[in-house]
N, C-alpha and C positions, 0 to 999 in steps of 0.2 A: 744927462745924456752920455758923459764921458764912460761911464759904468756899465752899460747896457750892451758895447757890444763883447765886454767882459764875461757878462750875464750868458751873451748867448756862443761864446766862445765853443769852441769843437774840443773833444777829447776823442785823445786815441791812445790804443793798447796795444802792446807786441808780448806774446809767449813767447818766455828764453825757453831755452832747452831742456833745463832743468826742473821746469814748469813755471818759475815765478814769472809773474806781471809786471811789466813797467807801462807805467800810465804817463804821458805828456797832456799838454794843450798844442803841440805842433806835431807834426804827422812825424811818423816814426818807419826808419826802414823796416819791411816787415811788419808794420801794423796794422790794424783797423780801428774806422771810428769807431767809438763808442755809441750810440743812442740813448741818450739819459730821458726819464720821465721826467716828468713836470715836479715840479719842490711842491708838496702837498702842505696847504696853507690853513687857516684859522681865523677867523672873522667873529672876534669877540662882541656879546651883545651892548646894544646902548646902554651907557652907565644912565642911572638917574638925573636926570638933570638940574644943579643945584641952585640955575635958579628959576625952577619952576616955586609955583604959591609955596610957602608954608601952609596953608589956610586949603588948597589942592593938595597937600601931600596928607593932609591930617584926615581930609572927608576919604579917600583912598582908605589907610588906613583902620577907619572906623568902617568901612564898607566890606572888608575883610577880618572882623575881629571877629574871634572867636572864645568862648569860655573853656578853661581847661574842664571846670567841672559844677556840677547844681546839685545840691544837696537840698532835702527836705526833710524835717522833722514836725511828729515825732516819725520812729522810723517805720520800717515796712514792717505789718503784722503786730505793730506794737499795741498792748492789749494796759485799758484803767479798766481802776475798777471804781464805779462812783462817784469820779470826776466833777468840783464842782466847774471847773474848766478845763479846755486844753489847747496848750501853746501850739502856734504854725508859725513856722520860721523854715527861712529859705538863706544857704549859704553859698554863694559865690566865689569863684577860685577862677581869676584873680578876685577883687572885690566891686562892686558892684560899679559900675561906668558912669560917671554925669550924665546926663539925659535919660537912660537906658530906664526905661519901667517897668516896675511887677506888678502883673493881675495874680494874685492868690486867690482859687475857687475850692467852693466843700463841696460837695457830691453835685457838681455843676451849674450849683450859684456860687457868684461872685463874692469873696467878704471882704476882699481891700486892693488897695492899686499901693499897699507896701510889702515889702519883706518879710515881717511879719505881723500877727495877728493872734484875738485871744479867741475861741470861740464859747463862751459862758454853755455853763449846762446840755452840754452835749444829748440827744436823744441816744438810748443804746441802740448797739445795732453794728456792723463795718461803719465806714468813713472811707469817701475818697477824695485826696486833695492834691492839687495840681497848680502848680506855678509858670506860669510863662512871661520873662524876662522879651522884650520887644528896643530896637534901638531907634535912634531918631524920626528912619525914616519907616516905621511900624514891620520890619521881619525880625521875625523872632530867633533871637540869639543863643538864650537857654530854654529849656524847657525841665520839666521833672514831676516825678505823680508818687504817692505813696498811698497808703490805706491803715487804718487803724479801727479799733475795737474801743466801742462802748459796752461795759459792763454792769449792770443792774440789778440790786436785791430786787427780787418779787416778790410780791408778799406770799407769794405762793410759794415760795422754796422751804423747803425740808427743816434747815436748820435755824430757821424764822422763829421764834419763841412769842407767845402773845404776850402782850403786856399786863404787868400784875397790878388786878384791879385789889386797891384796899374794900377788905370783908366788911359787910354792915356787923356795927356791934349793937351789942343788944343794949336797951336802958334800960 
């Protein structure tokens, strides 16, 4: 309390002649008060509180994570030929989170709840395959789709050659 009527103490100025200012806090012959503005102030937000849960700061956390990045391979437009299979694999950046699950789908069926996956003798044709990463409480964190080419001799193609039957020999 002893400070406050410091705080609100008066100022006053008197113009010399010369034009400089002299400022007091007690009135001055030939001066006027001053009227000062309010000290413009700053009200920093709540710190974290340390001791809220651990176990509360960790579901926060997980409730806002997010993946820098979701890769799928193989990659877009990538083209076999004859394939007796092909690899699907899904990378994560950072890497993949405890709980956190992956549905890996081929052209809108499901083929595993991992990372990755083999698909045996692929039909030719595009391919579309799509991974969606989901966290504890099921919203989906990553996502990612690519498309790939199956390639097929026919036996109807050009450069198909019949197979050489052995000639009957004569007896």
């Amino acid at each position: 309390m002893a400070a406050t009527p410091l705080a609100l103490a008066d100022t006053y100025v008197r113009v010399e002649k010369d034009g400089t200012k002299t400022y007091s806090d007690r009135p001055l012959a030939g001066g006027q008060p001053v009227v000062l503005q309010p000290a413009q102030t700053y009200s920093a937000p709540a710190s974290q509180d340390p001791t809220r849960p651990a176990e509360e700061r960790a579901l926060t956390e997980a409730a806002n994570f997010q993946y820098q990045s979701c890769v799928l391979t193989p990659q877009n437009d990538q083209t076999f030929h004859n394939p007796e299979s092909v690899s699907i694999a899904l990378a994560t950046t950072p890497g993949l989170r405890q709980g956190h699950q992956v549905t890996l789908s081929v052209d809108g069926n499901q083929i595993a709840t991992s990372s990755s996956a083999v698909m045996p003798l692929p039909d030719r044709g595009t391919h579309t395959v799509s991974a969606q990463v989901t966290d504890l409480t099921g919203n989906t964190v990553c996502s990612a789709s690519t498309s790939f080419h199956v390639r097929r001799t026919s036996v109807n193609a050009p450069a198909r050659q019949a197979p050489q039957r052995p000639r009957p020999t004569p007896h």
